[in-house]
C-alpha positions in Angstrom: 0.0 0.0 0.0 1.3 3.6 -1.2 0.8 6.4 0.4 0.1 9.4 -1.1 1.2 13.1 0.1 -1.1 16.0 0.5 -0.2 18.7 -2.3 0.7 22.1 -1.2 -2.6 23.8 -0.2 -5.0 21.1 -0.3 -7.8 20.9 1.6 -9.4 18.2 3.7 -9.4 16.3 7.4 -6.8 16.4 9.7 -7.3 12.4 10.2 -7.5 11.2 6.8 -5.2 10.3 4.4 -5.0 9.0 0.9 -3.4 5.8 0.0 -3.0 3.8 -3.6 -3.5 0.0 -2.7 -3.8 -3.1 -4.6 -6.1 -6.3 -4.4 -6.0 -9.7 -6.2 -4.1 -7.2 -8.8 -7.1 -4.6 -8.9 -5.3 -1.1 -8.0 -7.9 1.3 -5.9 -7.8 4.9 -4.5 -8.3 4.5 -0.2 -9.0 7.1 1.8 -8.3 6.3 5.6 -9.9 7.8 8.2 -7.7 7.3 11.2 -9.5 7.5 14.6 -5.9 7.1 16.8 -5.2 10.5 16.1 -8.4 11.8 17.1 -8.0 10.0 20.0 -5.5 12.8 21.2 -7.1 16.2 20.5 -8.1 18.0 23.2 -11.8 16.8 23.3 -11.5 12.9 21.9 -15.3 12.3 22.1 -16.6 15.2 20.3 -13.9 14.7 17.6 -14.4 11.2 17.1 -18.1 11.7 16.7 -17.3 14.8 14.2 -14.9 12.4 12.1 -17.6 9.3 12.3 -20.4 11.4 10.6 -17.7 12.8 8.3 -17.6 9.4 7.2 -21.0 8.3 7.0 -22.1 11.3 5.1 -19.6 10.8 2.1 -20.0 7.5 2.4 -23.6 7.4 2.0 -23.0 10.5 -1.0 -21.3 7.6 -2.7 -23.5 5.1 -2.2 -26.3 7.4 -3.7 -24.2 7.7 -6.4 -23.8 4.0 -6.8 -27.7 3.2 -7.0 -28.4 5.9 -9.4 -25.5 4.8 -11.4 -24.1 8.0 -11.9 -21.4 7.8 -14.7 -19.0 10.8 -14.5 -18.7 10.4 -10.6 -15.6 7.9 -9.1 -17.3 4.9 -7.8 -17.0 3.7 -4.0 -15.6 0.2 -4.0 -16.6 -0.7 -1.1 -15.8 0.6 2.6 -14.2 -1.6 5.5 -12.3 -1.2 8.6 -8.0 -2.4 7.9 -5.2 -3.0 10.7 -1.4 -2.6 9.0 -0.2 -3.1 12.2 1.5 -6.5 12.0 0.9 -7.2 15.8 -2.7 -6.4 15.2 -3.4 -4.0 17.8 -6.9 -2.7 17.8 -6.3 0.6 18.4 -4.2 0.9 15.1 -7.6 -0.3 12.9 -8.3 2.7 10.4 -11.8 3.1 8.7 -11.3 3.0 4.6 -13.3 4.3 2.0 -12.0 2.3 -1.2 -12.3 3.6 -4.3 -11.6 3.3 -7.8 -8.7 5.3 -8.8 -8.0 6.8 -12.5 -4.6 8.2 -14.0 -4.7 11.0 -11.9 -6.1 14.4 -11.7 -5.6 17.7 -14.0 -2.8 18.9 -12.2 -1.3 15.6 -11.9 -1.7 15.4 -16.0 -0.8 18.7 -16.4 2.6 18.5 -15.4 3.2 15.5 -17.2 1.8 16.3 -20.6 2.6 20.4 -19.9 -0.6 21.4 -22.3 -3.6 20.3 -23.4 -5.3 20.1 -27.1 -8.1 22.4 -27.2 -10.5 19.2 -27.8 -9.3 17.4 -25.1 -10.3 20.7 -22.6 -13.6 21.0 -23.8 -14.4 17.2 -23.3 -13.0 17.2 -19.7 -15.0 20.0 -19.0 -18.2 18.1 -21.0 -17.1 15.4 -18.2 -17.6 17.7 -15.6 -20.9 19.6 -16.1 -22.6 16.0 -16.6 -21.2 15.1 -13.3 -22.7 17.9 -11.7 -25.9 17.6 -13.3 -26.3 14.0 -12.4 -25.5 15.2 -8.6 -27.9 18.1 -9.0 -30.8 16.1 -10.4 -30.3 13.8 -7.2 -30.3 16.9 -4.9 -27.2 17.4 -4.2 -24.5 19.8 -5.1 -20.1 19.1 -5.1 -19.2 22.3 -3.6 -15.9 21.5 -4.1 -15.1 21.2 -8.3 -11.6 22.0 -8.8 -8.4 20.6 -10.8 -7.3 17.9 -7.8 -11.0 16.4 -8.2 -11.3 16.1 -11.3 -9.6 12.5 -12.3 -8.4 11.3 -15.6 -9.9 7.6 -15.6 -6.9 7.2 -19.0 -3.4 8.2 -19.8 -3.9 11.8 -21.5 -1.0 11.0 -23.6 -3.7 8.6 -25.1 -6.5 10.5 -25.7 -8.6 8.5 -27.6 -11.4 7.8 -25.4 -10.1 9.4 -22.7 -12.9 9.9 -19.6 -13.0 12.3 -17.0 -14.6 12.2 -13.0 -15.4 14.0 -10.1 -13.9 12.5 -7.3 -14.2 13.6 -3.7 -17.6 13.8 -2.4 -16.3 14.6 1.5 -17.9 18.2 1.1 -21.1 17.9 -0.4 -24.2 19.1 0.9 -27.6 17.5 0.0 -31.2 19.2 -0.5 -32.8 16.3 1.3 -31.1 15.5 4.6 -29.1 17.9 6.8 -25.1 17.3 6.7 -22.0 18.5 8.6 -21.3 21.4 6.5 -24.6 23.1 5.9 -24.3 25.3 8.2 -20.5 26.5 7.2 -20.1 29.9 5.3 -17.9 27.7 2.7 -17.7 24.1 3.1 -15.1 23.6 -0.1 -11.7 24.9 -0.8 -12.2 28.9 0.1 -9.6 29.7 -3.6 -12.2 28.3 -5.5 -14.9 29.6 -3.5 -17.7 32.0 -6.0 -17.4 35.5 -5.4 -20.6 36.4 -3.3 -19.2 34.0 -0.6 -16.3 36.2 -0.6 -18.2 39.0 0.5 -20.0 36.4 3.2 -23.4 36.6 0.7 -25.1 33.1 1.2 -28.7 33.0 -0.5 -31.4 32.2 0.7 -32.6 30.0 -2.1 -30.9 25.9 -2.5 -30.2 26.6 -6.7 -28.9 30.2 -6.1 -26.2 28.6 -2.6 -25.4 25.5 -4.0 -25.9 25.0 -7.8 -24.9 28.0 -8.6 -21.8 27.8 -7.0 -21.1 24.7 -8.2 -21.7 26.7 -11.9 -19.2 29.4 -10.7 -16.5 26.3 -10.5 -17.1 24.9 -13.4 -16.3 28.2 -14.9 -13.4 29.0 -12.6 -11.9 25.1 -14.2 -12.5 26.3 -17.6 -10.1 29.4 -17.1 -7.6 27.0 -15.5 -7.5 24.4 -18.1 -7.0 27.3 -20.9 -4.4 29.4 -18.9 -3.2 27.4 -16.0 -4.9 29.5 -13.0 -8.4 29.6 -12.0 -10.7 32.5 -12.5 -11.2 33.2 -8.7 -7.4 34.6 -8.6 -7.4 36.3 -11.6 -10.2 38.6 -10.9 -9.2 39.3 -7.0 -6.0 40.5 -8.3 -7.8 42.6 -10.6 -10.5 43.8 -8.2 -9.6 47.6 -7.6 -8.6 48.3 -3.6 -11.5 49.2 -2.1 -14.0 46.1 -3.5 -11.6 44.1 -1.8 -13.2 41.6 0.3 -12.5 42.9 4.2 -12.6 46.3 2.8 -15.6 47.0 1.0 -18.6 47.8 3.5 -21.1 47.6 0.4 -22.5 44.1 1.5 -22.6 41.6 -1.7 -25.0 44.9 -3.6 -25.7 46.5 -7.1 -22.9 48.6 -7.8 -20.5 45.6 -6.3 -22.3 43.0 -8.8 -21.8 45.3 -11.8 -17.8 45.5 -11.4 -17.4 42.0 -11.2 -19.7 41.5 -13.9 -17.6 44.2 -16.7 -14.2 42.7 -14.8 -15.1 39.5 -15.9 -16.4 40.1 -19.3 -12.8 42.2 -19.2 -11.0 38.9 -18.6 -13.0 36.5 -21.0 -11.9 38.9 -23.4 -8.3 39.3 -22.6 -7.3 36.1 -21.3 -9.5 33.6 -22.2 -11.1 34.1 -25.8 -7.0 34.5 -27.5 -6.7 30.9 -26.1 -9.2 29.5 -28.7 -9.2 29.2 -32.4 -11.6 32.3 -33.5 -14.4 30.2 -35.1 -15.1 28.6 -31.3 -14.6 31.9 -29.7 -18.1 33.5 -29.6 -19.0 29.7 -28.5 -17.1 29.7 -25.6 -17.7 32.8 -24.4 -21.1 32.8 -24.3 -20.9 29.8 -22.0 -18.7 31.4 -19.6 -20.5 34.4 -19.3 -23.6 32.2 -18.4 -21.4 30.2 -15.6 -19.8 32.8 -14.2 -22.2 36.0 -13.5 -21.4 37.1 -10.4 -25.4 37.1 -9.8 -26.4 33.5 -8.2 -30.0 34.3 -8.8 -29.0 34.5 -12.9 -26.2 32.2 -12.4 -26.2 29.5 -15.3 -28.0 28.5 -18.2 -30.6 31.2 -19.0 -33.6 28.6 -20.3 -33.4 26.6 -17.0 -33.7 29.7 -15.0 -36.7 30.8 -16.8 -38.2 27.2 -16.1 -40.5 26.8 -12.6 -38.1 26.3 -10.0 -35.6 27.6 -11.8 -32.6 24.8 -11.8 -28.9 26.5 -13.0 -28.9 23.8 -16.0 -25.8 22.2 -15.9 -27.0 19.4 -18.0 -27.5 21.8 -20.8 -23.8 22.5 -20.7 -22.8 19.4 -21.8 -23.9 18.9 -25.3 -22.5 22.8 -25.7 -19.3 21.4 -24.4 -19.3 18.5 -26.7 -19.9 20.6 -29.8 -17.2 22.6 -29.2 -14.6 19.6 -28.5 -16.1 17.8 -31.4 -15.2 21.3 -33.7 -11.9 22.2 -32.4 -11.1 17.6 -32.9 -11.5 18.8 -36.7 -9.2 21.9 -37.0 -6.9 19.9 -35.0 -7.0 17.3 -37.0 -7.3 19.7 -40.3 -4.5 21.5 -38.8 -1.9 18.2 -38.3 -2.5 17.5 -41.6 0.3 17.5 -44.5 
């Protein structure tokens, strides 16, 4: 069993960690939940009790997943308690979530293929928005969509058929049962966090908190897939002084949405759209506008938010996504040949 290390500024539990382990020749993904080390904070009961209905929670957000056969989400093996200790001590037993386990995520792929085709981004991020949608249409939103959870299931160097998960459900929350991180201002990664929640705006409404942000990722992933960085850091280092979060005193308002809004629009333009071949641009950048207004309540695909109830739409994204990568596949391949 191999253990892996945390990468500089990830997020999650102070008692788990992630291993790579092998079975009758099957490899799998395990996250360990290790109950010795809560056994020596300061309050062991109340920790122990915290890290137990961590558990539960993602592993039951798996298990949904599992019934309703949800095909762009990384499957839960099964779950079981292990003891590594070779004397067999009880109080070494670690509870496991076991997973399956792809090539690895974007970063990961990233650094070992240094770019990807523009075909290749727009079916990863096809990958992606049917994942969410088959979360949201089950009530529940990721909260947590960035590059480290989002797994390549194939080598990338061999892109034909190449498919793409979300991994890591151990921050969801769910519409139909309460959950350990409902009641946190951000339960995800705060750099990937949507802007409103910057400026400590939570609405009131489950589409405009939750799906919505999960929208504002998907954008943020398609700006870090085209230029390496993620849209949340691009824009707070463009953000003039005082609309800084902690220093504006405007509350998430008006005047606040509209700079954002032109901001963004500002860096679609420049850093985005020269990216893309200029038959795909308008394409793309009508779709990022849609995912990333800086209104939750008009966050996402406009015809869903017309509808009763008013869903964000990420199902709607994905054949967008798939016409793009299916276009740019031919002046790539037009391109390459002689």
């Amino acid at each position: 069993m191999q253990q892996l290390s945390k990468s500089p500024g990830g997020s999650g539990s102070n008692f788990c960690v992630g291993y790579i382990a092998e079975r009758n020749g099957q490899k799998a993904f395990v996250k360990a939940l290790d109950f010795v080390d809560a056994l020596a904070a300061s309050d062991p009961v109340a920790e122990l009790t915290k890290l137990t209905s961590l558990a539960t929670f993602e592993r039951e957000a798996m298990e949904l997943c599992e019934a309703n056969k949800l095909s762009r989400l990384i499957r839960l093996i099964s779950h079981e308690y292990v003891n590594l200790d070779p004397t067999n001590n009880p109080m070494n037993r670690v509870y496991c979530l076991i997973m399956e386990i792809g090539a690895g995520d974007l970063r990961k792929q990233l650094s070992h293929l240094g770019v990807f085709s523009c075909s290749a981004v727009f079916s990863i991020l096809a990958d992606v928005a049917l994942g969410m949608s088959q979360l949201h249409r089950h009530g529940v939103s990721h909260q947590d969509v960035k590059p480290s959870n989002v797994i390549s299931m194939t080598d990338m160097a061999v892109p034909k058929d190449s498919v793409f998960k979300v991994g890591d459900l151990g921050r969801v929350v769910r519409k139909d049962r309460s959950g350990p991180y409902d009641a946190m201002a951000w339960p995800g990664d705060g750099q990937y966090a949507p802007p409103e929640r910057w400026y400590g705006h939570v609405p009131s409404q489950w589409t405009d908190a939750r799906e919505a942000s999960d929208a504002y990722m998907l954008g943020s992933l398609v700006f870090f897939l085209f230029t390496a960085t993620p849209l949340q850091a691009i824009v707070a280092n463009r953000l003039p002084p005082l609309m800084h979060p902690g220093t504006w005193a405007g509350g998430y308002n008006e005047p606040l949405i509209l700079v954002l809004r032109s901001l963004q629009l500002n860096i679609i333009s420049d850093d985005l759209v020269p990216k893309v071949p200029a038959s795909l641009k308008d394409s793309l950048a009508a779709i990022v506008k849609e995912l990333i207004e800086p209104d939750p309540a008009k966050r996402g695909d406009k015809r869903a938010r017309a509808q009763t109830g008013k869903p964000v739409g990420l199902e709607r994204f994905v054949p967008r996504f798939r016409q793009l990568a299916t276009q740019a596949g031919i002046l790539e391949r037009v391109k390459a040949t002689p």
